[in-house]
N, C-alpha and C positions, 0 to 999 in steps of 0.2 A: 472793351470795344472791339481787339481784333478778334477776340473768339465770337461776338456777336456776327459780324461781318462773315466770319468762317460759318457758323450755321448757317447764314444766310446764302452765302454761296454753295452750300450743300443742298441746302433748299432746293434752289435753283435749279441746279444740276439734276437732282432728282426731280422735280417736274419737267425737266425737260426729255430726260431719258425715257418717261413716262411716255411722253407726246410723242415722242419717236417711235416708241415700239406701237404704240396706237397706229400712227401712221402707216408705218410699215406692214400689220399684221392685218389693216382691217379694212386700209381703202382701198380701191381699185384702182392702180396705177392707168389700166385703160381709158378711163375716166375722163371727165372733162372740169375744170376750177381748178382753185387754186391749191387746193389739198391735193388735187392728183398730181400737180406739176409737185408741190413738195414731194408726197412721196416720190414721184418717178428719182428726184433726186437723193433719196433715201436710198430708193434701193440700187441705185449705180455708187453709192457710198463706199459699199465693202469693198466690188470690185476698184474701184479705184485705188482704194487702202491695199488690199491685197495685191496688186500691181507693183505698187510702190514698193513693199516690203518683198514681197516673193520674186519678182517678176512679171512681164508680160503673160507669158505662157500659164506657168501655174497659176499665177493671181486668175487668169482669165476661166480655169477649172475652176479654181477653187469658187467661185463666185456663182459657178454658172452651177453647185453644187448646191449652195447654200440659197441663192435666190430661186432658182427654177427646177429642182428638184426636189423630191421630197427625202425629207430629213429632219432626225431627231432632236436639233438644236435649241428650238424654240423651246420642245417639249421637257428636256431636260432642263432648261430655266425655268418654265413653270414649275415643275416640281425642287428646283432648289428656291424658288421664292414661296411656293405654301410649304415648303417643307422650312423653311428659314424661319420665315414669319409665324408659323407658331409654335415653332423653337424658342424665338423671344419669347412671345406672348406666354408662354408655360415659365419661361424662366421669370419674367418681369413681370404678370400678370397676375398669375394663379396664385403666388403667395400670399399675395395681396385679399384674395377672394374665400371667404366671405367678409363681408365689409358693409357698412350703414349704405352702401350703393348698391351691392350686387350681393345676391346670393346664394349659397352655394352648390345652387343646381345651377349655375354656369360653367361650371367645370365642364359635366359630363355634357350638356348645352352645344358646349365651344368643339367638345371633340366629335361631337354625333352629324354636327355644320360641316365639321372637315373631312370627316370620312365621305359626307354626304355628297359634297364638292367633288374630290377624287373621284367617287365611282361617276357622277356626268361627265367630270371629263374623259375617263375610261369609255364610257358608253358612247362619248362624242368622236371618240379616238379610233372607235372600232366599227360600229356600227357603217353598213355600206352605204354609198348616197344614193343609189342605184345604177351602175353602169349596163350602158348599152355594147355590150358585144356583139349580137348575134340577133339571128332572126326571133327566137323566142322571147331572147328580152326586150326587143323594140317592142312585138306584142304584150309586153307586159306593161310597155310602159306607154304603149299609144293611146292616151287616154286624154289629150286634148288637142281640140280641133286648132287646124292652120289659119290664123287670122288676115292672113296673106298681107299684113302688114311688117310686122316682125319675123315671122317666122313663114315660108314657104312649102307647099307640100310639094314630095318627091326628091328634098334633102338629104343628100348624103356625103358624110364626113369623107373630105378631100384626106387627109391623112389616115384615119383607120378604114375606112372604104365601107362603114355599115351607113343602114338608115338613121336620119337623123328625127326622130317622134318631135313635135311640136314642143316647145318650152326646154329643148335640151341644148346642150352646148357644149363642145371638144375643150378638156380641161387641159391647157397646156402642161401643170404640172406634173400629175397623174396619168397625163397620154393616151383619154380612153374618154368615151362621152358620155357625160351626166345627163339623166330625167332630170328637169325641172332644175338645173344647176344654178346656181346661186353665189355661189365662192368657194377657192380653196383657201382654207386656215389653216395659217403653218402653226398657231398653237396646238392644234388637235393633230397635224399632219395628215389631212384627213380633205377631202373635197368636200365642199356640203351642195347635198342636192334634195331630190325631192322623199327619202325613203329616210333620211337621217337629219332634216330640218331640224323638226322638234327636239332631238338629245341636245344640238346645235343651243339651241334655246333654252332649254333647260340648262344648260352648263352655262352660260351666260347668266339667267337670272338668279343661279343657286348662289354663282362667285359674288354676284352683286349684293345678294341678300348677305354673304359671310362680310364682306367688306363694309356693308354697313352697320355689319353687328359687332365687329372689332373695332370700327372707329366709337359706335355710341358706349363700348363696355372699357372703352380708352379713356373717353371724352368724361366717362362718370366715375374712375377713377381716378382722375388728376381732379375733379370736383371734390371728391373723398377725399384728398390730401390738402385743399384749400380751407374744406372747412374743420377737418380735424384739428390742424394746426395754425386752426382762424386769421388766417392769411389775411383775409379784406379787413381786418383789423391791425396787422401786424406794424412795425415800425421797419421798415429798414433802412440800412447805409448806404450812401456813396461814397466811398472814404469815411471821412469823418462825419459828412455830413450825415442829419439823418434822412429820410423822404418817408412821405405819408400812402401808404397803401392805395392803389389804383389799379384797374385794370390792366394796363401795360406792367406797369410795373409787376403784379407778380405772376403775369405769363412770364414775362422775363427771368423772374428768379425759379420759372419751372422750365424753363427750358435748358435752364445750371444744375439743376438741380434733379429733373425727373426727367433726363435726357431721353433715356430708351423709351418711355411713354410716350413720350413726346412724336420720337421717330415713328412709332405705329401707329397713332392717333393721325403722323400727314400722312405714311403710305396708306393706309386703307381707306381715308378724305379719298386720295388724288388718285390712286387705281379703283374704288369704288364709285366715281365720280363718270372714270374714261371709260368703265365697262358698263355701266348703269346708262351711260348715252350712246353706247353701239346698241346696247338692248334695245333702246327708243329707235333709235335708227331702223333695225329690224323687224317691231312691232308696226310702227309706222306703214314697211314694205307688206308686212301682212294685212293691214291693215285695207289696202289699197290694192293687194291682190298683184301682188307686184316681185319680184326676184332680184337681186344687186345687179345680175347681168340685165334685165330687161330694164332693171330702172335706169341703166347708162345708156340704154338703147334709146328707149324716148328720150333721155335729154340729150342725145346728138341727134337725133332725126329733129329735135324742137328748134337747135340752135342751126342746122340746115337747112330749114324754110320749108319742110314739109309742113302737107296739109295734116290737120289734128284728124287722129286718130282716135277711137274709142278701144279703151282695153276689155277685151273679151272674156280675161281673164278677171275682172272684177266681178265675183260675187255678191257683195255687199259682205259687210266687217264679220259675221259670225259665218258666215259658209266659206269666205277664204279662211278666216282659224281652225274649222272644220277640217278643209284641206290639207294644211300642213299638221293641226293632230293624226289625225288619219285618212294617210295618201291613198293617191288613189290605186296604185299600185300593190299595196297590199290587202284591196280591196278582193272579194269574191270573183268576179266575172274577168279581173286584170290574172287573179293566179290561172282562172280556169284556163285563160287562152294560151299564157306561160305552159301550164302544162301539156297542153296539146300539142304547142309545138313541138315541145323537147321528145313527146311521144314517136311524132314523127321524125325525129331528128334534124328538126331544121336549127 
């Protein structure tokens, strides 16, 4: 009973850990509900931890290092969680494999998903979002008209002091203005804007699809060890007593028993779960023609009583996917005017 209780509370803990860092990495603290008041208190967490234990002063660096800076923190835990996670999986999994469930082109299957994973997130991690520095790159990037709702024309960034193109916005982490900005992601350490969307999105739906492929290649081998060893038929004890085979019952005797399966079968469930609904989240915004920072824009100009607006920026569903496939920015007539300028040296 108390090692049940102990799993359980492991459980726990790790979906909650989970929720946190979803939190932390993915909502906009600017934001408005009840998820942005959590995070906002997520992310005054550290610093207050760090306070406590360092001090005022350093705590108040060190925070201001790890929340509004960019930094390799996150990105280092990604790579010790897919680097962990199929550490297990080779150790606890692959022996197992070929088996009456799985066969043995899962092996090379499981590593061609992982390498495939790492290199999106590589390509998410590096690829630019587009920054506006200078005059060339506004013209590179003035590619959508001022709706004069959201965005006003003859905007320029009070901190970097350049033009601000239509759909852009001063990244406070980064300290430089995004085309078409969208978020900065501290797993990629990386701002996402309008020129590096789609990597964005592909490392999102690659991780999704790996996650869903270790829980179902989990899920059909603790099925392979049920029926092998005909479980739903089996007798077992409670002490002396004996009990008759159920459901409950021999999940339970695999979670005693086929513990490390167990644990990959609910990490890839509950991070494939939290990353497969930022995906929708995201789809959703493309969906509608729409950006993270623009969609917080309408929902406080909606809860401030302005009058409804029409976004200008909707396409209809296949020319905004159009858009974030291929920006407009890397479009012909956006490099030719880039070039032009830089000719002149503007």
């Amino acid at each position: 009973m108390w090692l049940a209780l102990l799993q359980a509370g492991l459980l726990a803990s790790y979906g909650s850990a989970a929720a946190a860092l979803f939190l932390v990495a993915c909502v906009e603290p600017e934001g408005d509900g009840r998820l942005a008041e959590i995070a906002n208190w997520l992310f005054d967490a550290p610093e207050r931890l760090l306070r406590a234990c360092v001090g005022a002063r350093r705590g108040a660096r060190c925070a201001a290092y790890l929340c509004d800076e960019p930094n390799p923190v996150l990105q280092l835990l990604y790579l010790l969680l897919v680097g962990g996670g199929y550490g297990l999986a080779v150790a606890d999994m692959y022996p197992r494999v070929p088996c009456a469930a799985l066969g043995p082109h899962h092996r090379p299957a499981a590593l061609a998903l992982v390498l495939f994973c790492l290199g999106t997130w590589a390509k998410a991690c590096t690829a630019p979002p587009g920054y506006v520095v200078d005059a060339a790159t506004f013209a590179k990037h003035d590619n959508y008209a001022y709706d004069g709702c959201l965005y006003e024309a003859g905007g320029t960034c009070p901190t970097t002091g350049v033009p601000k193109p239509a759909r852009a916005k001063f990244c406070r982490t980064t300290r430089r203005v995004v085309a078409r900005f969208d978020h900065f992601c501290p797993w990629v350490n990386n701002a996402v804007g309008e020129e590096n969307y789609r990597w964005f999105l592909l490392f999102l739906a690659s991780h999704a699809l790996l996650l869903a492929y270790g829980a179902a290649c989990a899920a059909l081998l603790l099925r392979d060890v049920v029926d092998a060893k005909q479980l739903m038929r089996a007798t077992f004890y409670l002490g002396d007593a004996p009990v008759a085979a159920t459901r409950g019952v021999v999940v339970h005797y695999l979670l005693h028993t086929e513990r490390l399966l167990c644990a990959l079968l609910l990490a890839c469930a509950v991070l494939g779960a939290v990353v497969a609904g930022f995906l929708g989240y995201h789809l959703r915004l493309v969906w509608r023609g729409r950006t993270t920072n623009e969609h917080y824009k309408w929902r406080r100009r909606a809860r401030g009583g302005a009058a409804p607006a029409a976004n200008v920026y909707d396409l209809g569903a296949l020319r905004n996917a159009h858009e974030v496939l291929f920006p407009r920015s890397r479009r012909r007539d956006a490099l030719a005017r880039y070039q032009a300028k830089r000719e002149k040296g503007d």
